[in-house]
BAFI-3210 file (N, C-alpha, C; in Angstrom, 3 decimals, decimal comma, padded with zeros to 6 digits):
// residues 187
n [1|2|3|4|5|6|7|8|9|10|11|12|13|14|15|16|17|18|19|20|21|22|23|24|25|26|27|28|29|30|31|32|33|34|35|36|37|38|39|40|41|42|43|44|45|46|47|48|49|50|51|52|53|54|55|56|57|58|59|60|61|62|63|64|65|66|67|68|69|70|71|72|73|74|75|76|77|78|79|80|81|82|83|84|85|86|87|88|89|90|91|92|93|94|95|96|97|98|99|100|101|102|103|104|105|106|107|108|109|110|111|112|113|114|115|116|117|118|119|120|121|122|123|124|125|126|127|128|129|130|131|132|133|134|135|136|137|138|139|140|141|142|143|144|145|146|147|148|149|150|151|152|153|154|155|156|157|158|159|160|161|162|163|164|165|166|167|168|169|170|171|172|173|174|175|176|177|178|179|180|181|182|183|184|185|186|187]
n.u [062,830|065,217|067,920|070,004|068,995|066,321|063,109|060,972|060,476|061,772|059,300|057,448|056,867|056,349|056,195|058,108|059,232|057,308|056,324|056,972|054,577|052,604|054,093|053,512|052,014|050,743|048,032|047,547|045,111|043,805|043,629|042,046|039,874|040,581|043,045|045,252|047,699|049,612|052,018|054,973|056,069|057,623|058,060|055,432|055,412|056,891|055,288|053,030|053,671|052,344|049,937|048,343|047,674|049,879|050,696|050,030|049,488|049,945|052,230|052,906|053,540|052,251|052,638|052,898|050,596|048,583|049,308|048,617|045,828|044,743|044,313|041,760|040,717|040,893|043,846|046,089|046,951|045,122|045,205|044,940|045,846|048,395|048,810|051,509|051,077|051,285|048,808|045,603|043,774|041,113|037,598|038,872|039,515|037,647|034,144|034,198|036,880|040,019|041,934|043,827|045,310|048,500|050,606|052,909|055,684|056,556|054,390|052,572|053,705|053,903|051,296|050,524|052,129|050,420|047,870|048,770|049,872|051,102|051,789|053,542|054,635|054,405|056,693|056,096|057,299|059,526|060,662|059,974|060,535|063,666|063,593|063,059|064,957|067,190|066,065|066,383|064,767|063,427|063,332|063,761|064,579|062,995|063,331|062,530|064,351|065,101|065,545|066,918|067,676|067,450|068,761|067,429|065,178|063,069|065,092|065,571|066,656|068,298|068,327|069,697|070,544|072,528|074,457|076,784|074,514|073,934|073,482|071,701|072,927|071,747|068,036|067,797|065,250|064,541|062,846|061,169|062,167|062,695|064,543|063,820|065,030|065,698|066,837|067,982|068,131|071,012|071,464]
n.v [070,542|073,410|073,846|074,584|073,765|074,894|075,009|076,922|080,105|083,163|084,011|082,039|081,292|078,879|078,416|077,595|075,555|073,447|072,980|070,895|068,960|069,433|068,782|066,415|063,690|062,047|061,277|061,576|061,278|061,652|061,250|063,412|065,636|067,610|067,730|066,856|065,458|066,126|064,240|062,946|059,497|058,674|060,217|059,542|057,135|057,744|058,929|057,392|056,126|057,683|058,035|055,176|054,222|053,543|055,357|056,015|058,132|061,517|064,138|067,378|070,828|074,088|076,028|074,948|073,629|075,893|076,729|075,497|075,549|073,561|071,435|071,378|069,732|066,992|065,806|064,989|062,463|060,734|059,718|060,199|063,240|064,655|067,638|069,566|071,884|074,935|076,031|075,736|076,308|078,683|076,983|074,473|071,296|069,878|067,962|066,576|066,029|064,037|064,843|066,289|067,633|068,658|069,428|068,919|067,384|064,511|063,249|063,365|062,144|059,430|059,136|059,433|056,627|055,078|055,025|054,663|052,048|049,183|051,118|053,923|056,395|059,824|062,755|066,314|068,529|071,366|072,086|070,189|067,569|068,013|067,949|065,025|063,908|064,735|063,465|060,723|059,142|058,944|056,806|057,499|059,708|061,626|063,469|066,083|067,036|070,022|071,847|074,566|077,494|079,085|080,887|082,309|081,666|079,271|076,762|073,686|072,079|073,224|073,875|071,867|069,463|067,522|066,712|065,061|063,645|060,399|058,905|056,372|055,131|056,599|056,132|056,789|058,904|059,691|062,024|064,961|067,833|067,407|065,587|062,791|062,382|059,275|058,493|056,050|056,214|056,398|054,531]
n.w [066,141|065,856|063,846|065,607|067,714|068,758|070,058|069,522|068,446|069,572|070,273|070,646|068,814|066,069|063,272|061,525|061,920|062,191|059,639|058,062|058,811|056,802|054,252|052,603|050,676|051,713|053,932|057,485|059,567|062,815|066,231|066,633|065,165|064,421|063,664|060,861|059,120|055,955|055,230|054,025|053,287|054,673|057,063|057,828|058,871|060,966|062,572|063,108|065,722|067,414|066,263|066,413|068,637|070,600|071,817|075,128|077,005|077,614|078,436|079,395|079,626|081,349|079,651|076,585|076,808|076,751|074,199|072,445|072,262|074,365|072,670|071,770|073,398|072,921|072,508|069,810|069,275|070,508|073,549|077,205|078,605|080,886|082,650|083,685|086,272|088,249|088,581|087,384|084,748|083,511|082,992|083,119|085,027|081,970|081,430|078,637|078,100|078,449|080,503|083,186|085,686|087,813|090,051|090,586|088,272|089,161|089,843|088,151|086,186|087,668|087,767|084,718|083,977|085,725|084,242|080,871|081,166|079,691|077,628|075,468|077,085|076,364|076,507|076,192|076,123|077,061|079,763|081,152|079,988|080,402|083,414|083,541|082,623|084,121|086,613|085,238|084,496|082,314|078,875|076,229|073,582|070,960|068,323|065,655|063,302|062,081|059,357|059,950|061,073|063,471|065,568|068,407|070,860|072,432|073,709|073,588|075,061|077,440|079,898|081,530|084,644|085,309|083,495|081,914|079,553|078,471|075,040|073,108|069,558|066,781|065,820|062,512|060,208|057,646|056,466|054,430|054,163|057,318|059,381|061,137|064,489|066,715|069,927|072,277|075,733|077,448|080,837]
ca.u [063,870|065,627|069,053|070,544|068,728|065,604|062,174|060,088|061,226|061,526|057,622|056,621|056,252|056,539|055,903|059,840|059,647|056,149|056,317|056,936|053,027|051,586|054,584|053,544|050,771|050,448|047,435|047,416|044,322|044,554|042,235|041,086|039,707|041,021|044,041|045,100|048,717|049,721|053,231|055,697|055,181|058,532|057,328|053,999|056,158|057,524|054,069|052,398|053,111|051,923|048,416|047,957|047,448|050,875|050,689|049,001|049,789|051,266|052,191|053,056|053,587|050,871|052,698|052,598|048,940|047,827|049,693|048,279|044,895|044,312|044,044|040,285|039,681|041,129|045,205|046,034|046,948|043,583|045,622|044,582|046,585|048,596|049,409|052,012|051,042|050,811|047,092|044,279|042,999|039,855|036,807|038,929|039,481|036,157|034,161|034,358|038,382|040,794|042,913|044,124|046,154|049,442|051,654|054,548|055,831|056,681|053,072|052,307|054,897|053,253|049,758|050,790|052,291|048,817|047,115|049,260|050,303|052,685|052,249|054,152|054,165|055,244|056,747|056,331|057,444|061,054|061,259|059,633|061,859|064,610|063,818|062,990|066,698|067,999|066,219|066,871|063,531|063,077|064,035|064,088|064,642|062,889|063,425|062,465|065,476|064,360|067,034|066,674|068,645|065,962|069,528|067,607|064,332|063,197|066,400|065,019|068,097|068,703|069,264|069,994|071,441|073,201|075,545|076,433|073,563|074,579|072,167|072,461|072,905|070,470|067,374|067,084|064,563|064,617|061,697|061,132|063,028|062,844|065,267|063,577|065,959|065,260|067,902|067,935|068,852|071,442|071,238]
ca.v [071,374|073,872|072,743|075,272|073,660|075,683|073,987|077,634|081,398|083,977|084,777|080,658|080,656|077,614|077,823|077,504|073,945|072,431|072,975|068,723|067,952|069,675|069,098|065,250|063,427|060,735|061,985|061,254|061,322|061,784|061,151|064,918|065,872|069,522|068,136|065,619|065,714|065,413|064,152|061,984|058,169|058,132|060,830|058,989|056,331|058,310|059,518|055,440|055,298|058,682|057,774|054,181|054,015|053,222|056,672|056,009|059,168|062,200|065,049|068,920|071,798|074,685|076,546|073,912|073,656|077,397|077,777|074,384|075,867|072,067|070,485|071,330|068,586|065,742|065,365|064,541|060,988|060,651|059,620|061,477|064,575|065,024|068,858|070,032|073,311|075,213|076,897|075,096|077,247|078,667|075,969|072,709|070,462|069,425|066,264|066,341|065,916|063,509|066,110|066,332|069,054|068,085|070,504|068,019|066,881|063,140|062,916|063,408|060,756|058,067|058,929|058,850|055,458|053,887|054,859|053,884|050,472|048,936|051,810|054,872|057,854|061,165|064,031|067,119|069,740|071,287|072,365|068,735|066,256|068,101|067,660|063,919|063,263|064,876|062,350|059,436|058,632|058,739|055,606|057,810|060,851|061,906|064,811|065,827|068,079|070,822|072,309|076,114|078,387|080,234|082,217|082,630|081,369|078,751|075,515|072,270|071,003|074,746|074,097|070,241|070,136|066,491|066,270|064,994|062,748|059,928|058,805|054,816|054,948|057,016|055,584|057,938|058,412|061,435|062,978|065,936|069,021|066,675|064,481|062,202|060,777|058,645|058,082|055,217|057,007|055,427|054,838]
ca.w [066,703|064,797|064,216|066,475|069,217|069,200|069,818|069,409|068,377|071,117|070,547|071,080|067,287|065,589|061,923|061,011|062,552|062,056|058,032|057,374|059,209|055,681|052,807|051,875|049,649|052,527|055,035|058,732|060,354|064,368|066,961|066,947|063,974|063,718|063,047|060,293|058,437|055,164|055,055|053,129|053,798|055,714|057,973|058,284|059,420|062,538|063,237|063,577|067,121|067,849|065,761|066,544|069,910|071,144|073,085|076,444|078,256|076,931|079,643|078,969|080,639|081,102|078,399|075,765|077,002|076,914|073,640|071,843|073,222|074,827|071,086|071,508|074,705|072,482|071,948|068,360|069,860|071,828|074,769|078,140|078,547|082,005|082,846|084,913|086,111|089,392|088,577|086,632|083,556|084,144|082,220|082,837|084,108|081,628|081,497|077,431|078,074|078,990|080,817|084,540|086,345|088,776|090,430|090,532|087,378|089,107|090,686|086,752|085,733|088,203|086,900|083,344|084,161|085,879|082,921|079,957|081,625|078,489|076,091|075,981|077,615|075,463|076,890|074,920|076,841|077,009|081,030|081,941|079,672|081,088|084,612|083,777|081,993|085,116|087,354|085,032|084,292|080,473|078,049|075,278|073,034|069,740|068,077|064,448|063,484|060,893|058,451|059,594|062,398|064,270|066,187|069,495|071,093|073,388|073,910|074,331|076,531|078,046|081,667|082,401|085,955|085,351|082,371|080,033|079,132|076,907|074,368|071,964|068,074|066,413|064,351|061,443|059,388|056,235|055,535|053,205|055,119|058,556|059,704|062,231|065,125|068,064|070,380|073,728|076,894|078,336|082,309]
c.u [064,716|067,590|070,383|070,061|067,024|064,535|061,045|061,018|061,080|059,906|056,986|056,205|056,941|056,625|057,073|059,857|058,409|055,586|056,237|055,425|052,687|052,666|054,549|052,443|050,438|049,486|047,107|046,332|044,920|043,118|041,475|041,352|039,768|042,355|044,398|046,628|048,609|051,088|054,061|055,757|056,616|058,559|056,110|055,114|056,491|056,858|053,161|052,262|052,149|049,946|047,758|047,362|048,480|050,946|050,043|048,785|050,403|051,765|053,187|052,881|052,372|051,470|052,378|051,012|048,428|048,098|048,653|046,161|043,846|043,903|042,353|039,559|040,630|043,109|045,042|046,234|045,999|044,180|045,279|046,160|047,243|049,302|050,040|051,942|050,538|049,224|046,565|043,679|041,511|039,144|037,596|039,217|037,554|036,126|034,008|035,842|039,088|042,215|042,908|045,517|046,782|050,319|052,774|054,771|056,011|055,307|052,812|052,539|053,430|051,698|049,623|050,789|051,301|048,316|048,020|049,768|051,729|052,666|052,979|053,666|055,136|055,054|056,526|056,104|059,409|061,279|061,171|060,578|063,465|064,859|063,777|064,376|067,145|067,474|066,262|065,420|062,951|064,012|064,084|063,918|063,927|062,927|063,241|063,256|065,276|065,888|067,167|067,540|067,813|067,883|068,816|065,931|064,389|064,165|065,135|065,737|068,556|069,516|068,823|070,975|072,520|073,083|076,239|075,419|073,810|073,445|073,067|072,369|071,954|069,246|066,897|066,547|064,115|063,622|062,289|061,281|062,702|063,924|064,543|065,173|065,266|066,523|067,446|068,378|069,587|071,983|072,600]
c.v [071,922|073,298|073,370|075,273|073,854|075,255|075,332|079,135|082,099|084,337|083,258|080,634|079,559|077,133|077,584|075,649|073,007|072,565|071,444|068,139|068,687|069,418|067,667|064,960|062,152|061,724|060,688|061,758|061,132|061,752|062,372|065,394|067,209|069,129|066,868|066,412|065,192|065,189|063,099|060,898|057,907|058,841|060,257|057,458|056,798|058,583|057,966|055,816|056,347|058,689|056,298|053,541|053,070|054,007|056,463|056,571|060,179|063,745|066,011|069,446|072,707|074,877|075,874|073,649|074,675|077,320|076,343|074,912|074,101|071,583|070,648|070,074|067,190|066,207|064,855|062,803|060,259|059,676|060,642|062,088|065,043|066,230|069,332|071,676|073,959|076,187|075,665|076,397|077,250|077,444|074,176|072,727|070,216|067,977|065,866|065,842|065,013|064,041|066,241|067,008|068,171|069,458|070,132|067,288|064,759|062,403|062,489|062,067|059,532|058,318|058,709|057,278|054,391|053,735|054,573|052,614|050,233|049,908|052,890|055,887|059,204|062,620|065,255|068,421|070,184|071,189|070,672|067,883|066,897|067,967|065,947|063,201|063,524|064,191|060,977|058,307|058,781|058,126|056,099|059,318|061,525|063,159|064,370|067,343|068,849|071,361|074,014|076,444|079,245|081,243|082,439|081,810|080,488|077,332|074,568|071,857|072,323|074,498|072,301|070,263|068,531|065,768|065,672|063,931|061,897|059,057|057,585|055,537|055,278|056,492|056,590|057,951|059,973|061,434|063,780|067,193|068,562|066,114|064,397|061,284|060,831|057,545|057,380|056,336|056,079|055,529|054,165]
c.w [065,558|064,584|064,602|067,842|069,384|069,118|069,748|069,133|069,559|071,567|070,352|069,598|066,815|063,665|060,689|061,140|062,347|060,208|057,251|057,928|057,735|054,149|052,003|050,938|050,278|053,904|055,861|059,183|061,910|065,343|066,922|065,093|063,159|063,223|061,954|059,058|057,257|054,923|054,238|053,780|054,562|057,621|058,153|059,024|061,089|062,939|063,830|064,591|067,985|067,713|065,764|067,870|070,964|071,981|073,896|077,382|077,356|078,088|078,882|080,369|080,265|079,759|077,174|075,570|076,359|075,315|072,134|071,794|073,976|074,192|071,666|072,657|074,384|071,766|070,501|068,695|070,374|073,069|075,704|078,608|080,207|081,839|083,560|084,824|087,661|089,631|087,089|085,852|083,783|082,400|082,132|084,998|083,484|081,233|079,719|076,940|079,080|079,738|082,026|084,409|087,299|088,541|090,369|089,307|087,820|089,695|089,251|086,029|085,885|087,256|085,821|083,111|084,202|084,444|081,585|080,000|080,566|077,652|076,556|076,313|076,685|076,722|075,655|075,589|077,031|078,574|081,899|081,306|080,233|082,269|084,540|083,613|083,660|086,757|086,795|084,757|082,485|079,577|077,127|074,550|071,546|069,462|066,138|064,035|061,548|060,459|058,737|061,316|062,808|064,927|067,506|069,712|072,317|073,235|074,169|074,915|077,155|080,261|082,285|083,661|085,961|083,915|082,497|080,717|078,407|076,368|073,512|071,000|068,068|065,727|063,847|060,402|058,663|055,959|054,627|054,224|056,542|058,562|060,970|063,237|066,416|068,723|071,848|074,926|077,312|080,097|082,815]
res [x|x|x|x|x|x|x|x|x|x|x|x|x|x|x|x|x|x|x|x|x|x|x|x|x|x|x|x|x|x|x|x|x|x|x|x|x|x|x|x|x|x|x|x|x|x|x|x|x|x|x|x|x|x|x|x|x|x|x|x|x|x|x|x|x|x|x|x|x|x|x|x|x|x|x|x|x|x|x|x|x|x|x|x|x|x|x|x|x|x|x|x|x|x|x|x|x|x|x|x|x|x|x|x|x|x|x|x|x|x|x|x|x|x|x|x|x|x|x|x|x|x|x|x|x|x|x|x|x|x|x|x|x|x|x|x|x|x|x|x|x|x|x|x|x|x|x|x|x|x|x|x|x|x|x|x|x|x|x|x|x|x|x|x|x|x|x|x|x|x|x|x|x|x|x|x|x|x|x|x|x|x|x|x|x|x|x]
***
């Protein structure tokens, strides 16, 4: 997120904010083998749970989907992939992919849930973690807060309908033009 908020430019570009997966001399391998970081070993740090198999669910919206073009079948996490989206993209769902379609983001939730049992579930979507804060259903927040002012694009907290939100003590962790934080939700 840019550190005016902004988790994409007005045209869903990204390359202001995803600059710390290639500026280290520490490489991350990822379950999908198109993608594989090289980042500084404190940023490989914040990435672990993402590449270890702590992720056991990760759910998006189409957009996020369409624009990702469905990491190639396989999530960089190789966790299966829940989509909230009111149409199904033509060629899925396919049986090479861990990937299922839901019209309701909390149908999503629960299914996430079955299938990751104790591990976590990652949101990574802006319109969905905001509907989840505003039913009280997400234990936590990460954000990796980039040093740059995009000035307009897409909000990651844009339209929460039950404010304020209050969030525990941050754990922060400095990369190389990142700052990682991960904040508790508190209920």
């Amino acid at each position: 997120m840019s550190l005016d908020g902004f988790i994409a430019d007005e045209n869903d570009g990204i390359d202001e904010l995803f600059g710390w997966f290639g500026n280290g001399d520490i490489e991350v391998p990822t379950a999908n083998p198109q993608f594989s970081f090289r980042v500084t070993e404190a940023s490989a740090g914040h990435l672990e749970p993402l590449i270890s198999g702590r992720v056991g669910a990760l759910i998006c919206g189409r957009r996020v989907f369409d624009i990702a073009g469905g990491w190639g079948g396989t999530h960089p996490a190789g966790s299966p992939v829940f989509v909230v989206s009111h149409t199904v993209p033509n060629g899925w769902p396919r049986p090479d992919s861990r990937t299922t379609f839901y019209t309701d983001p909390m149908a999503a939730l629960e299914a996430a849930r079955v299938e990751a049992g104790e591990r976590d579930i990652v949101v990574a979507t802006p319109s969905i973690t905001q509907q989840f804060l505003d039913a009280g259903v997400l234990d936590a927040i990460s954000v990796s807060l980039i040093p740059v002012l995009l000035g307009r694009g897409i909000r990651f907290f844009d339209h929460l309908a039950k404010t304020p939100v209050r969030l525990g003590d941050p754990v922060v962790t400095e990369g190389k033009s990142v700052t990682h934080l991960r904040y508790a939700v508190i209920r």
